[in-house]
Structures are given as C-alpha cells and as structure tokens.
N, C-alpha and C positions, 0 to 999 in steps of 0.2 A: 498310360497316356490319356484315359476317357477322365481320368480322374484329375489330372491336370487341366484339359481341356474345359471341366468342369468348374474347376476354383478359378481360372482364369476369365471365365465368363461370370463369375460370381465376383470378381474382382470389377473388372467392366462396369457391371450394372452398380456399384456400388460409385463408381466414379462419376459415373455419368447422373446418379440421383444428387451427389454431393457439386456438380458443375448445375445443373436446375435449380436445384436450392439457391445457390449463391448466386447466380443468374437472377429466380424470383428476387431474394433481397434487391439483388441491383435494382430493377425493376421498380418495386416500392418505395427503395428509398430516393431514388431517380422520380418518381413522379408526386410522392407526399414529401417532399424535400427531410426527412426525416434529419430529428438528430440528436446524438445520443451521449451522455457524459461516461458512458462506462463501455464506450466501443461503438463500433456499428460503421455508418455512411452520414457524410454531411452534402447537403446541395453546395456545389461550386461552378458557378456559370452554367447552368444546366446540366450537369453530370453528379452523377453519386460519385465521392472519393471515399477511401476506408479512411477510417480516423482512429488512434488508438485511444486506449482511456489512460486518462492524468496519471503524472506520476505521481510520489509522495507529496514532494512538498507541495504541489499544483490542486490536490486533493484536500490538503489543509486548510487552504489558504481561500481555498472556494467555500469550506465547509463552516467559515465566520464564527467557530468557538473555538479556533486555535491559534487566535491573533499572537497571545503569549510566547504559543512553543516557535511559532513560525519566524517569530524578533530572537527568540533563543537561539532558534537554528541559526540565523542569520549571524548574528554577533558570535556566535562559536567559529564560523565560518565553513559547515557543515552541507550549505546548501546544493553545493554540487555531488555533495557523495551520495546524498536521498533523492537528485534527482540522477543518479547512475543507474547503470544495469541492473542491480543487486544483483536476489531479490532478498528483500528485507520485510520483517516483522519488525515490526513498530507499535508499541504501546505508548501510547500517545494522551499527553494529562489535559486536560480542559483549559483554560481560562482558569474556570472556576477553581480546580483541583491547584494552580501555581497562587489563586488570591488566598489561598489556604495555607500558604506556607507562611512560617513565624515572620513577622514584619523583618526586615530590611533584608532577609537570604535571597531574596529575587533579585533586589540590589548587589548583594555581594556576588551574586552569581554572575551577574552582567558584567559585574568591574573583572573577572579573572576570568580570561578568555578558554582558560586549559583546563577551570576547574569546572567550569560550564559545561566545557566538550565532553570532561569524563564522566558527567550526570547526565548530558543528554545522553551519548553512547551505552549508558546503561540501561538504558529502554528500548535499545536495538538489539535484535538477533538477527546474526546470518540464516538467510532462507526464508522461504513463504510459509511458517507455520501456523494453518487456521486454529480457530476455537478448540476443534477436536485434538489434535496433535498438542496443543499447548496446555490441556487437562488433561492427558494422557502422560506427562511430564513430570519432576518433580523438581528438575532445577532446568534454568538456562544459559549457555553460554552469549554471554553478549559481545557484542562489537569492543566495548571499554576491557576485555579482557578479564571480566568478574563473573562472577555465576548469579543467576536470579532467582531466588529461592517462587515456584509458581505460583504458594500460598500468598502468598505477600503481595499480591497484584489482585487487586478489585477491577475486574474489565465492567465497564456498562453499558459497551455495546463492540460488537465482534466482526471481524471477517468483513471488512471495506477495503474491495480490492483493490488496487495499482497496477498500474502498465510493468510497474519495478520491486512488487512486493504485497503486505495486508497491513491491514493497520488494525489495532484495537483500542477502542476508547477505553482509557483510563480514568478515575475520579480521583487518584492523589499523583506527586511527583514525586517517582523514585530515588530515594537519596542514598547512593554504597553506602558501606560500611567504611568508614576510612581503614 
C-alpha cells in the first residue's frame, strides 16, 4: 500500500509539472504573440491557439525548391493522399534534381498521369522513417508497390518533419526499374 501511495504521488507531481509547463507556454505565447511553423501557439484575438506543424505538401510548397515536385504532385493528383493522416517518408527531388532529367522526360511524365503517379509513389514509404532508420536499411518498401534499393538515394538534407510524416531532401528523381 506505501508503495502505491508513493507512485501515485509521483505520478501527481509529474502531472502537475507537465499542466505548469504548458500553462508557462500558454502564458508566453499569449503575451509574445509567438509563432511557430513546426508547431507551438499562434496569437488569435488575444489568446494563444495550438497550431499544428504543415503537412507534406504545405511544407513543400512553403520551402520554394519544390515548385516541380508540388506541379507533379498536383497533376498526378496525389495531393490529397500527402496531405492525409499517413505518416509518410518522402524523399523528395529538388527543382534542380527534376532540371537534371534527360530533356523532354518531365514532359512526358506530366502528359501520363499513371506513369507520373508510379514515379512519384516510388519516393514514398509507408511510416515516419528518420535518417537513422533509413541507413540502418537496405531496401524499401514504397507506396508504388516496388522496393528502393537505400544505396541508390543521395539524401542532402534529412528529417524535416510533418504534422503527417518526414521528408528527405533528395538531389536526383527516382526512376523504377520498368
């Protein structure tokens, strides 16, 4: 019984540090109108609201080097499955990495709605897999239903979170294997 009594009072004090804390936040962000693109409090008519952080495509789209993938998403018609629940890993190609492809395949990708969707979906994997987890790997199962061999992905830059997922910046576009 003492020992009950004692995890329960250790419980308590853990709850009530955890309602302070979040109390303070309110507090600062209620008086420095704080606000935050990866989560936090936004000022609304004098009150702190929780706001969450962007989903995928909302994170692309803000991050002005993924003008390409975001028109790919779009014309695949893609936009509402990245902006769903997931959560999803996304490696994700640049601008730069789609101006890189042999001249007119960005063309041809855009005119074939299906063969778009199964080149984008191959830069998706079901679940939130960071940096660590995705070199600890050797292949990956994607969304498109193919396996992604991990060597074969140059990331150059990692772990940008989503409300729905991570994203990894890629420098080339993955093309299956037909």
């Amino acid at each position: 019984m003492n020992k009950t009594l004692i995890a329960l009072t250790a419980l308590s004090a853990v709850a009530l540090a955890g309602t302070a804390a979040a109390n303070c936040s309110f507090h600062q962000a209620h008086d420095t109108g704080m606000k935050s693109h990866s989560g936090g409090f936004v000022k609304t008519g004098g009150y702190a609201t929780a706001v969450s952080s962007p989903d995928i495509v909302d994170t692309a789209v803000s991050a002005g080097s993924f003008d390409t993938l975001v028109e790919a998403v779009q014309a695949a018609g893609l936009v509402e499955t990245l902006k769903g629940d997931g959560p999803y890993t996304v490696f994700a190609p640049t601008d730069e990495a789609f101006a890189r492809l042999p001249a007119g395949t960005l063309e041809s990708l855009l005119a074939d709605k299906e063969k778009l969707a199964q080149v984008l979906k191959y830069h998706v994997v079901p679940g939130k897999l960071d940096a660590k987890a995705v070199t600890g790997m050797s292949r990956l199962a994607t969304v498109s239903g193919t396996e992604l061999p991990v060597d074969s992905i140059r990331i150059a830059k990692t772990d940008i979170m989503t409300s729905n997922g991570i994203i990894h910046v890629i420098d080339e576009v993955l093309i299956p294997n037909s």
